[in-house]
N, C-alpha and C positions, 0 to 999 in steps of 0.2 A: 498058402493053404491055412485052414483056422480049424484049429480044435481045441474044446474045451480052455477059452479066454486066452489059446498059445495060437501064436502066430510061428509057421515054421520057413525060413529064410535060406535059402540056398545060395553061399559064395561062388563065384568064378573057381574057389581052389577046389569047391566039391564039397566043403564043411556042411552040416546042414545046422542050424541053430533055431533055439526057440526062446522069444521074444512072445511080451505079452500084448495082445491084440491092442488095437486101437480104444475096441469098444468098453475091455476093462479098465485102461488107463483113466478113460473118460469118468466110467461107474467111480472109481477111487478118487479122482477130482469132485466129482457129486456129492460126498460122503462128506472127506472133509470139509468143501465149502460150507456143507449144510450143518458140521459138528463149530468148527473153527467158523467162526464171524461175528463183527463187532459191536451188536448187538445184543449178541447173545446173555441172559443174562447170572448165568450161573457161575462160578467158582474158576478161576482159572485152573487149579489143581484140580477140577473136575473133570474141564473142558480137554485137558493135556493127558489127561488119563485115558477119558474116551478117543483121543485120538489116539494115544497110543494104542489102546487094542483094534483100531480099522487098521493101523501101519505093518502092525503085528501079523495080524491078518493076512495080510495082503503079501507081506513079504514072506510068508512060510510055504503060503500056495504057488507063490512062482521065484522061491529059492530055487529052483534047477536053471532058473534061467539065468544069464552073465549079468551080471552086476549093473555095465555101466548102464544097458540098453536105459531101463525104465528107471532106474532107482535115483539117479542122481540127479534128473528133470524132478520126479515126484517128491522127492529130499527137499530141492530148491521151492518147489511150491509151498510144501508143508511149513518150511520153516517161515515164508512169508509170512503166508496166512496169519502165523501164532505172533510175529511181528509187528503187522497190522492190529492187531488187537491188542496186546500190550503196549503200541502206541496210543491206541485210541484210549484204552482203560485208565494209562498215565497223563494222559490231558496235554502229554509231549506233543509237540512239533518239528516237522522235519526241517 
């Protein structure tokens, strides 16, 4: 069942839990990609700024939900991203 970007999950013990939908996960990948990339040409201290208020964002609206579901996939991604770019910005090689 989907309400307002929660997804609500029913265990075999009866728990019910809410997880954040697919389609906002997606929306929060969209964001960063489009803030975070190696192209981009502004400030890193800008770019880490602006990302932090989508992170911000995003984690306030579905801090009721458990930690590990979304956070720590969207953690992994975000940190890439800003990785990828400060590889690229430093002219390093992997």
């Amino acid at each position: 069942m989907r309400l307002l970007d929660f997804e609500l999950i029913r265990y075999r013990n009866g728990y019910l839990v809410e997880v954040p939908s697919k389609q906002a996960v997606q929306r929060y990948r969209r964001k960063i990609k489009a803030n975070i990339h190696k192209r981009n040409p502004r400030k890193i201290e800008e770019i880490i700024e602006q990302a932090h208020s989508i992170i911000q964002g995003w984690v306030r609206y579905f801090r009721i939900c458990p930690k590990r579901y979304a956070f720590i996939k969207l953690s992994t991604y975000t940190t890439l991203r800003i990785r990828k770019l400060l590889l690229k910005r430093s002219k390093a090689k992997i």
